[in-house]
C-alpha positions as CSV (number, residue, x, y, z in Angstrom):
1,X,130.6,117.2,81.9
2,X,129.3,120.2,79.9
3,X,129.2,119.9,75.9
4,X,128.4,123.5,74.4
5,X,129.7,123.1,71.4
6,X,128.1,122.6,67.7
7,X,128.6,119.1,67.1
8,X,128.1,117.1,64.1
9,X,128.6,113.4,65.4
10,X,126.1,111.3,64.2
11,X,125.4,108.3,66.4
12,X,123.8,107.8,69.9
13,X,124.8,110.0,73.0
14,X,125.5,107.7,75.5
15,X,125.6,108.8,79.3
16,X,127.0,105.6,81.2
17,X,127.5,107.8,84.3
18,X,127.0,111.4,86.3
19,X,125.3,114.1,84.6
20,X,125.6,115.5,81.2
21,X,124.7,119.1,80.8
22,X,124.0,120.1,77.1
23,X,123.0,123.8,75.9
24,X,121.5,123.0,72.8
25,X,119.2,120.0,70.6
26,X,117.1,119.3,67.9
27,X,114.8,116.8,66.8
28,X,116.8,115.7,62.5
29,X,120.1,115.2,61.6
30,X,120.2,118.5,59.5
31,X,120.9,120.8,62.7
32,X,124.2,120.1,64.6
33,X,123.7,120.9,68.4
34,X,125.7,120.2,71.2
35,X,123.9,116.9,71.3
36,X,125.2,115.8,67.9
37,X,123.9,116.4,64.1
38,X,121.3,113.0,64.9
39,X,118.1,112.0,65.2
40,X,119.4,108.9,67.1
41,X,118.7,107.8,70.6
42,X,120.5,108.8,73.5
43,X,120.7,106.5,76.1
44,X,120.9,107.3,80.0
45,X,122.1,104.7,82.7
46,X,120.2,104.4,86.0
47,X,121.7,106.9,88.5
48,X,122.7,109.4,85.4
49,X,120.8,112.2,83.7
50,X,121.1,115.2,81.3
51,X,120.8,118.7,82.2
52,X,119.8,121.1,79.7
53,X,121.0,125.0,80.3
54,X,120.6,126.2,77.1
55,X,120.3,130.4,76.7
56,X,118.3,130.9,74.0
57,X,114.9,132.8,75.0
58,X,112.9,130.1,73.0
59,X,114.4,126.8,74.5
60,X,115.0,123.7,72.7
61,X,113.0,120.7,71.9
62,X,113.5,117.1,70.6
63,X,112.0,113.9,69.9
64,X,114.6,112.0,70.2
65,X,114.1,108.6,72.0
66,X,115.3,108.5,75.5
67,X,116.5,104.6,76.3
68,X,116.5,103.8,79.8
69,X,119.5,101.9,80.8
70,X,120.1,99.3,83.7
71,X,118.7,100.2,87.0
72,X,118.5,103.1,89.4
73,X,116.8,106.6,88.8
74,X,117.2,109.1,85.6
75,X,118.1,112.5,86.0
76,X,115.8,115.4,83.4
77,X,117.2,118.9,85.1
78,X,115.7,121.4,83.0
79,X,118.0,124.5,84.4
80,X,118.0,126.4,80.9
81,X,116.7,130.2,80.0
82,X,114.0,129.2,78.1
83,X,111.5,125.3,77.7
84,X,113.0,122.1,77.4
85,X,110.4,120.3,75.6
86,X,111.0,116.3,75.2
87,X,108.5,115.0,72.8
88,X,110.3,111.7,72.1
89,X,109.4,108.3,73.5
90,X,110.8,106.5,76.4
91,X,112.3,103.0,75.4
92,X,113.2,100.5,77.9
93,X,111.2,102.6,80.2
94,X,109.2,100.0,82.7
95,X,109.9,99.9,86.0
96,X,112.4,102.7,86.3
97,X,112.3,105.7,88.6
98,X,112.4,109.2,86.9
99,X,113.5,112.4,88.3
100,X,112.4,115.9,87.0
101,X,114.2,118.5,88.4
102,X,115.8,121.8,87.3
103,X,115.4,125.3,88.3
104,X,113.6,126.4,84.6
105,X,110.8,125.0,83.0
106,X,110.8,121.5,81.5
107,X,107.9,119.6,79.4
108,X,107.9,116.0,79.2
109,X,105.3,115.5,76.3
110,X,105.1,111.2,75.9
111,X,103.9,108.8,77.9
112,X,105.8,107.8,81.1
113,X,105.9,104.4,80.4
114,X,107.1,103.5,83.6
115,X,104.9,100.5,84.9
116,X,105.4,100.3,88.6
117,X,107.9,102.6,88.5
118,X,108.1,106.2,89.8
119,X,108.2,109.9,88.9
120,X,109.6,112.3,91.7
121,X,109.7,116.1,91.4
122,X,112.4,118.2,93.1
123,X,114.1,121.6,92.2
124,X,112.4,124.9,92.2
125,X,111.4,125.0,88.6
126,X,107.9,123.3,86.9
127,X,107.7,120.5,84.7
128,X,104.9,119.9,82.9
129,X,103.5,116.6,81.8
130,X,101.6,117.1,78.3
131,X,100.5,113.1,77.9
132,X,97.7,110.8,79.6
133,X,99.9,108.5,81.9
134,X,99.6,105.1,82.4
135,X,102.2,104.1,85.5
136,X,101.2,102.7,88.6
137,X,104.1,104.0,90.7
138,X,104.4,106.8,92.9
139,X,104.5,110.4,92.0
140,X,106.1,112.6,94.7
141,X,106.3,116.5,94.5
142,X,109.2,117.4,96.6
143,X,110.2,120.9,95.5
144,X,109.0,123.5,92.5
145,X,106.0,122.6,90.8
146,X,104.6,119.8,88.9
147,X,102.1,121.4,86.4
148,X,99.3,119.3,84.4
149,X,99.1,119.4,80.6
150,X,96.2,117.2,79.9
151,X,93.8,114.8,81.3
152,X,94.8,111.9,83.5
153,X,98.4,113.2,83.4
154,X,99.2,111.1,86.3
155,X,96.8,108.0,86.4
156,X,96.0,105.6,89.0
157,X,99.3,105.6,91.2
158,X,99.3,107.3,94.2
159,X,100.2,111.0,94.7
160,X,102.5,112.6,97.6
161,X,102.9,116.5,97.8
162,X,105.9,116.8,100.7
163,X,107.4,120.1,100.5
164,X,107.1,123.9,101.3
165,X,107.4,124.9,98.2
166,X,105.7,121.5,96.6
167,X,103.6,122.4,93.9
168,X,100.9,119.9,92.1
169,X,98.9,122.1,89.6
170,X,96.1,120.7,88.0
171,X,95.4,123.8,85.7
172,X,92.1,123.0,84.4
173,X,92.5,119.6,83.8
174,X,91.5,116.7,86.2
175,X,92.3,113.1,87.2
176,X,91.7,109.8,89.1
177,X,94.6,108.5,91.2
178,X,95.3,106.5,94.1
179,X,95.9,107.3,97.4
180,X,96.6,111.5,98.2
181,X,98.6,113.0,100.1
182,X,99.3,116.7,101.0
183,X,102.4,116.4,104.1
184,X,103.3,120.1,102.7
185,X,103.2,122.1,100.4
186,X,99.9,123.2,98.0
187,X,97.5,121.8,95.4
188,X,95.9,123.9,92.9
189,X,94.1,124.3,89.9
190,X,90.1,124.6,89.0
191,X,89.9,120.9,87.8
192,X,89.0,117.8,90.0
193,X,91.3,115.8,91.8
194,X,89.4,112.4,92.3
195,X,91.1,109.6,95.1
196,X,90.6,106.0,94.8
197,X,91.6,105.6,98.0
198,X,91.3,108.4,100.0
199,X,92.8,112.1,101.0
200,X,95.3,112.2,104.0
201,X,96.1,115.8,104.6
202,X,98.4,117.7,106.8
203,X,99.6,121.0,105.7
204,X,99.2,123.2,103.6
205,X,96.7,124.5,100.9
206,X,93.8,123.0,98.1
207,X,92.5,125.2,95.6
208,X,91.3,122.0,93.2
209,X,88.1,120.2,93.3
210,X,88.7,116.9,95.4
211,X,86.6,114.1,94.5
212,X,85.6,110.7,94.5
213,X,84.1,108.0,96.8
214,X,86.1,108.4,99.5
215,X,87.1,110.5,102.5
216,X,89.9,113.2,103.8
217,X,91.4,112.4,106.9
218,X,93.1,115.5,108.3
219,X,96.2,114.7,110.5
220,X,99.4,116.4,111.6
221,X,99.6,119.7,113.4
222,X,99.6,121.8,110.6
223,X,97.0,123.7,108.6
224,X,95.3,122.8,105.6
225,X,93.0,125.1,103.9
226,X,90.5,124.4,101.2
227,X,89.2,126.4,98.7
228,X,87.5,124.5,96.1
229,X,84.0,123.3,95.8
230,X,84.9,119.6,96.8
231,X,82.4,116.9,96.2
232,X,83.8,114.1,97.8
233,X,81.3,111.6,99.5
234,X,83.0,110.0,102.2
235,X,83.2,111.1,105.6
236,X,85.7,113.7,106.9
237,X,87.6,113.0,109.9
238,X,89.5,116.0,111.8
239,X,91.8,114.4,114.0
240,X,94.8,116.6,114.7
241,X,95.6,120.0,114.1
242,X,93.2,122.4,111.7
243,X,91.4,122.0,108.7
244,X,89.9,125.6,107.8
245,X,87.5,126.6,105.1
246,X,88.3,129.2,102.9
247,X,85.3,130.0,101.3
248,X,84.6,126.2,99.6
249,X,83.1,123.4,101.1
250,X,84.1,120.2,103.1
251,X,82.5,117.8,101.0
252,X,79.7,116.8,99.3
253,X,76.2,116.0,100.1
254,X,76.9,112.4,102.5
255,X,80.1,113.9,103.8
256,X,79.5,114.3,107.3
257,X,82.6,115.9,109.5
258,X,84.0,114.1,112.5
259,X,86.3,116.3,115.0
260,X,88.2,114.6,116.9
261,X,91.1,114.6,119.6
262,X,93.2,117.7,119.5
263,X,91.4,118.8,115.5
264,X,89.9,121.9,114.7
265,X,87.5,122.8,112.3
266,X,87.2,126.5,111.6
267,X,86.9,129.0,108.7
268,X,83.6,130.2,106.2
269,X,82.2,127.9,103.7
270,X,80.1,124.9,103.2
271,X,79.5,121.9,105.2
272,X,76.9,119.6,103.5
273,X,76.8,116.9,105.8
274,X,76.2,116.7,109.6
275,X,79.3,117.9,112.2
276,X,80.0,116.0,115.0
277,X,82.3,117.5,117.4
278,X,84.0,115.2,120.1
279,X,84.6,116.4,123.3
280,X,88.1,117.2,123.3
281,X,87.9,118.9,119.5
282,X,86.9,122.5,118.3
283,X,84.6,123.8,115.9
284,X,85.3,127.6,115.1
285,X,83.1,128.4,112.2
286,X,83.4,132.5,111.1
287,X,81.1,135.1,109.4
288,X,81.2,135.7,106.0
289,X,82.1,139.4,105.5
290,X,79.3,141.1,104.4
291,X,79.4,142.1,100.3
């Protein structure tokens, strides 16, 4: 169901089931939108969601309360020209499974109040989180990109990037989560990506800092590149395909490389720790062009 008109109902919006798409809302009950003339709540039901595909150049915003409904994932497609910018709260929100997705550009400005539940990323648009998180649940990047607004966006869950056009951009900002994963897909950003529980790394691309007391295991087939100044201190462990260089370093000072199996280590940039090459891996280090 599509509602483009300007309404001027004032009580909740209530989606029970399926997806409502919506092309305009506001945050009072002085401006009717397709979303009513309200500043009440709407309320979404596990396995529904609201699209927005509004036209105007500027977007929408809101902060209206979202309440979270029953069980089962929530839909936020932001498919509009311009933002959709959510600055009200979550109610009911622990414990359920959100999903941004979209093919525009969506900001989700409150804290995800989620508890152990998760946050999943799909579409080819960006979403942006703009508050310090506090959920322990899992945040997967599937498709488009997920885009850091401040600090500690995500907290202490774990992270997976799984997708060829899976984005996680940390922008400047940085933060401490659980355990990492890059199956496909890139992370970027100048900030520092710190693990609690390690980096597991397959394919792809790192442009952020990764940090923390732990290790990177590289594993799968693929390629990963890094590019960032890491300062991990754990060791890291090359065990299948081929972790390349890209003008960064490996780790930091006590991070001593281990190739193993059928891994390759190759590319320009820094390794701080020792390099221990097995006999069935390969170590292809390159010259740095000269300036």
């Amino acid at each position: 169901m599509q509602l483009t008109g300007v309404n001027t109902y004032g009580g909740n919006t209530t989606v029970s089931a399926g997806i409502l798409a919506f092309n305009s809302i506001a945050n009072d009950n002085t401006t009717a939108t397709a979303l009513g003339k309200t500043s009440n709540n709407i309320d979404i039901a596990g396995g529904a969601g609201l699209k927005y595909v509004g036209t105007a150049v500027g977007g929408h915003s809101s902060n209206r309360t979202l309440n979270l409904t029953g069980t089962g994932t929530v839909s936020l497609d932001a498919s509009g020209v311009g933002d959709l910018t959510l600055n009200g709260s979550l109610a009911n929100a622990s414990g359920k499974n959100i999903l941004l997705t979209g093919t525009g550009t969506g900001n989700e400005n409150k804290v995800l109040d989620l508890g152990t539940g998760t946050l999943t990323k799909e579409g080819a648009g960006t979403w942006q989180l703009g508050a310090a998180n506090t959920f322990t649940g899992l945040t997967t990047v599937n498709a488009g990109t997920l885009k850091y607004g401040i600090t500690n966006a995500i907290s202490s869950g774990a992270v997976t990037v799984s997708g060829t056009t899976a984005v996680l951009d940390l922008q400047s900002f940085s933060d401490s989560v659980g355990a990492m994963s890059l199956i496909n897909g890139a992370i970027n950003g100048t900030g520092t990506l710190t693990s609690t529980s390690g980096f597991d790394v397959q394919n792809g691309s790192v442009a952020a800092v990764l940090g923390g007391g732990v290790g990177l295991t590289k594993t799968g087939a693929g390629t990963v590149i890094l590019s960032g100044d890491n300062t991990y201190s754990g060791a890291t462990n090359v065990n299948l395909g081929t972790l390349r260089i890209n003008g960064g370093a490996v780790g930091g000072n006590a991070s001593n490389v281990t190739v193993n199996g059928s891994g390759t280590l190759a590319g320009t940039g820094t390794i701080r720790g020792a390099v221990d090459v097995q006999s069935t891996g390969t170590f292809t280090p390159e010259t740095r062009p000269a300036p």
